[in-house]
C-alpha positions in Angstrom: 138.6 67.8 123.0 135.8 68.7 125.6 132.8 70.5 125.0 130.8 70.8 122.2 131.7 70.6 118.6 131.0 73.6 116.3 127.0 73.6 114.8 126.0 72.1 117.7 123.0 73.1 120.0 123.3 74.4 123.1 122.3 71.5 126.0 121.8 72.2 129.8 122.5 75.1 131.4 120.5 78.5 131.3 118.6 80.1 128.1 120.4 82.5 126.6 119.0 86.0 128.2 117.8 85.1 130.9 118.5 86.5 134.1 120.6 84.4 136.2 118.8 83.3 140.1 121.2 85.9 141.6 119.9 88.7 139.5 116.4 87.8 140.0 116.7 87.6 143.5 117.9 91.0 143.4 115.0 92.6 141.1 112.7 90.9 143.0 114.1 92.3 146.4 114.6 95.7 145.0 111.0 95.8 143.4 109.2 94.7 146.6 111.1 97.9 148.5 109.8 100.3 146.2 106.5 99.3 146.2 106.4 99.1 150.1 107.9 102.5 149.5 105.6 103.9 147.6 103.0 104.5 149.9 105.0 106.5 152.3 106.1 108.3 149.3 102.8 109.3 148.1 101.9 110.7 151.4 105.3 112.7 152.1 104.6 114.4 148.6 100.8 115.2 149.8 101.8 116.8 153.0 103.9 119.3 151.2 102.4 122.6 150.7 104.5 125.1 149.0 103.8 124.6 145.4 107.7 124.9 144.3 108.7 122.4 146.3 106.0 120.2 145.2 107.2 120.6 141.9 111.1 120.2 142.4 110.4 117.0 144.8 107.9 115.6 141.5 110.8 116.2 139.1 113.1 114.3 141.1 111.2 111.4 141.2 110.1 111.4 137.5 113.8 112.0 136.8 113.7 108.0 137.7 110.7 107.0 135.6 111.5 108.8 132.5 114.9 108.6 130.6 116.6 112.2 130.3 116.9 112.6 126.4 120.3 112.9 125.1 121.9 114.7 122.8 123.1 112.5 119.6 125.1 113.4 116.4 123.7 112.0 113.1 126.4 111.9 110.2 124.5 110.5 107.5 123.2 113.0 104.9 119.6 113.4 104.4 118.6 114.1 101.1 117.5 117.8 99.9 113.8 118.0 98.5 112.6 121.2 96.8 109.2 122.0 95.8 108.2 124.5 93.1 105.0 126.4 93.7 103.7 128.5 90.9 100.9 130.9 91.6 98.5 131.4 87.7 96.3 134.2 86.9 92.9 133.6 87.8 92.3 133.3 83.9 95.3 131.2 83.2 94.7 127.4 81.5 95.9 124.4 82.8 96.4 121.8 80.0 96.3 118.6 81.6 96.8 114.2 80.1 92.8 114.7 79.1 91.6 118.0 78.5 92.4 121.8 79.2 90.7 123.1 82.4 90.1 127.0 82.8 89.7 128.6 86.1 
């Protein structure tokens, strides 16, 4: 049978992970636009004036840094803790492992 057997390490080809030359090639493309870009971009968003728009055209760009947060359901149970809090007369004792204490 061709190939290899079972237990066998993994000869030639790529690591496992890592990006393929097409995909690289890509990223690489796609990241030197954007920072040509960027420039341009950072001047457009200086020349506008109306303080609304300023803001509207900044979220939309962050909107591509910053992941949107999502919504998720948890189904496990999270366990209950209750605390007891009891408030003593100003006179009250508190015996304690060594010795009483008075307040």
């Amino acid at each position: 049978m061709p190939g290899k057997k079972k237990g066998q390490p993994k000869t030639g080809w790529r690591e496992k992970g890592s990006p393929n030359k097409v995909t690289r090639t890509a990223k690489e493309l796609v990241t030197d636009l954007v920072s040509a870009g960027m420039a341009k971009a950072m001047q457009k968003l200086e020349e506008i004036e109306d303080p609304k728009e300023y803001l509207e055209t900044l979220a939309k760009f962050i909107s591509y840094v910053v992941p949107k947060k999502t919504e998720s359901e948890t189904t496990a149970a999270l366990p209950v803790m209750q605390t007891e809090v009891r408030i003593l007369p100003s006179e009250a004792k508190i015996a304690s492992s060594e010795k009483e204490v008075s307040l």
